[in-house]
C-alpha positions in Angstrom: 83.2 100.0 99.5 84.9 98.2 96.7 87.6 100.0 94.9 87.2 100.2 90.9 89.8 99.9 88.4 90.3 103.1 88.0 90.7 103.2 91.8 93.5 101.2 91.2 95.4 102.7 88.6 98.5 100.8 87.8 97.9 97.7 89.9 94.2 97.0 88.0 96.1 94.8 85.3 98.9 92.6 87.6 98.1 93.4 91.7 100.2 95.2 94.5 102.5 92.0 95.1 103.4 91.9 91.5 104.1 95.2 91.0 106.3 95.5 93.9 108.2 92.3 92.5 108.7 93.9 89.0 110.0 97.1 90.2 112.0 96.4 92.9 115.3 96.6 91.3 113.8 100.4 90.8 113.4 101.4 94.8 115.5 102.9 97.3 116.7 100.5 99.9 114.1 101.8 102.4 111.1 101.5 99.3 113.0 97.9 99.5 112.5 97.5 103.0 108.7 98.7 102.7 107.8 96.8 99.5 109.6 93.7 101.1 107.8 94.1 104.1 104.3 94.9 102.3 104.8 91.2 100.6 106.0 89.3 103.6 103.0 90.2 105.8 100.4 91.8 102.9 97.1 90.4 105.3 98.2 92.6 108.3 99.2 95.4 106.2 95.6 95.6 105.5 93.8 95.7 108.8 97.2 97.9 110.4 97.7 101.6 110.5 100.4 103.7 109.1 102.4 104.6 112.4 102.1 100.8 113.2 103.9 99.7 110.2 105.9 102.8 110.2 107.4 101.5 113.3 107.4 97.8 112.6 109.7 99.5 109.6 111.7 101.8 111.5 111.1 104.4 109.2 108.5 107.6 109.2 105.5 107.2 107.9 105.5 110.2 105.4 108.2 107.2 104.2 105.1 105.3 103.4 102.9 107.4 102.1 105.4 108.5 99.2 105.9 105.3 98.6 102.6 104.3 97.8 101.8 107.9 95.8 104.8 106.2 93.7 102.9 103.3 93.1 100.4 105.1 91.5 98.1 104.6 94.7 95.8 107.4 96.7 97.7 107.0 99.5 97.2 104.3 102.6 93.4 103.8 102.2 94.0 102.1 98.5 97.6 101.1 99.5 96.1 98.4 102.1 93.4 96.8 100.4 94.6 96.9 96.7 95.6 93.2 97.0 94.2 92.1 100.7 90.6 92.4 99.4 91.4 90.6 96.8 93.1 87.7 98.6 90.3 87.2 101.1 87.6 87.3 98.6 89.4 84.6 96.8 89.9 82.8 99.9 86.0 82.7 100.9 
């Protein structure tokens, strides 16, 4: 199911990568560590789970989920594909 612009909230305008690029300065160091790690490997964030890249993170993933309610996201469903989807349809 595609996810609208309203879907998207914040990240309708600019994308997830850009986003995390502009606030960065803003996050904790472990919102660092995720956001950093959400834009090093953003195509397998999209097909992983949370405990997956909780663990790849070393961090809990209630961590995670937080992290994306602060990007103005409805939690991991949104979180993963917000910019993936994108990508790959671009790609094709």
């Amino acid at each position: 199911m595609p996810i609208s612009k309203a879907e998207l909230g914040p990240l309708a305008s600019g994308g997830l990568v850009e986003q995390l690029r502009r606030d960065y300065h803003q996050f904790t160091f472990t919102q660092k560590k995720i956001a950093k790690y959400i834009v090093e490997h953003l195509q397998a964030v999209a097909f992983s789970t949370l405990d997956r890249i909780a663990a790849e993170l070393d961090t809990n993933p209630s961590t995670i989920v937080r992290f994306t309610y602060r990007l103005g996201l409805a939690g991991i469903p949104r979180f993963a594909g917000a910019d993936s989807r994108a990508s790959a349809r671009t790609a094709v």
